[in-house]
C-alpha positions as CSV (number, residue, x, y, z in Angstrom):
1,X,124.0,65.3,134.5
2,X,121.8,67.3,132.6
3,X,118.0,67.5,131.2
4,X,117.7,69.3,127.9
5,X,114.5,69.9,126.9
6,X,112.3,71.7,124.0
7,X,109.9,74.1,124.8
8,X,107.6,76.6,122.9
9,X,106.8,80.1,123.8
10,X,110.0,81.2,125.2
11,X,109.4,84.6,123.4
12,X,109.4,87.5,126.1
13,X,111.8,87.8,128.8
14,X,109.0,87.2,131.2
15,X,108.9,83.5,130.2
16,X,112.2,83.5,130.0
17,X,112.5,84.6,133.7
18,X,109.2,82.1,134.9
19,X,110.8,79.5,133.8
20,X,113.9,80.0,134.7
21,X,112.9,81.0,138.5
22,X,110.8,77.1,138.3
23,X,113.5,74.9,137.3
24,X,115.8,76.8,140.0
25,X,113.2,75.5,142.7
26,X,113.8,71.4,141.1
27,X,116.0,69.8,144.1
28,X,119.1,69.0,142.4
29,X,119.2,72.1,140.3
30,X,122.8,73.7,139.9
31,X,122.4,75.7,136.6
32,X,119.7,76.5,134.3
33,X,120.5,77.8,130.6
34,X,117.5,79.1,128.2
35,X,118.3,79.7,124.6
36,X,114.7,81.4,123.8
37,X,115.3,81.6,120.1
38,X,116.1,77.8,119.8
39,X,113.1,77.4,122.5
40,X,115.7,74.8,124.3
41,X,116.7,75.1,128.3
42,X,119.2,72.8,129.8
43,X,119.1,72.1,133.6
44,X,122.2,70.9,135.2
45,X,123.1,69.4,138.3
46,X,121.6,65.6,139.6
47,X,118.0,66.1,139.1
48,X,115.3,64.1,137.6
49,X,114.3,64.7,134.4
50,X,110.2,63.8,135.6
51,X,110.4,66.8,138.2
52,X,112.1,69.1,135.3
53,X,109.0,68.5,133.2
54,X,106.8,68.7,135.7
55,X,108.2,72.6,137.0
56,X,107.7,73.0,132.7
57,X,103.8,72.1,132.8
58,X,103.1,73.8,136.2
59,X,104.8,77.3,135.0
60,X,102.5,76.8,131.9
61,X,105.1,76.1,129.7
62,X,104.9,72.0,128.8
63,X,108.0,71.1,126.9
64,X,108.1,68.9,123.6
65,X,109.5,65.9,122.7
66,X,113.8,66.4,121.6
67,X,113.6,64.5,118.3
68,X,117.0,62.6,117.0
């Protein structure tokens, strides 16, 4: 399984690295991939997509809405 999510202000590599560090810490988290030009981050492994976004908001980085 995996969450992809949108999320702004992935510009330095210490967001980058905050973020990253976060979503390792979800239970369930295998992977974590950051494409900081495209502002998108995929976690993989069984988690739960509510505990992703929450990891998001608490490093003070709230993710948007995928559209499509």
């Amino acid at each position: 399984m995996a969450v992809t999510v949108r999320v702004p202000g992935l510009t330095a590599r210490e967001a980058v690295r905050v973020v990253s560090a976060r979503l390792r810490d979800v239970p369930g988290t295998q992977s974590v991939e950051v494409n900081a030009p495209a502002g998108l981050v995929v976690v993989r492994g069984p988690v739960e997509a509510r505990l992703v976004l929450a990891a998001l908001v608490a490093a003070g980085y709230p993710p948007e809405p995928l559209s499509g």
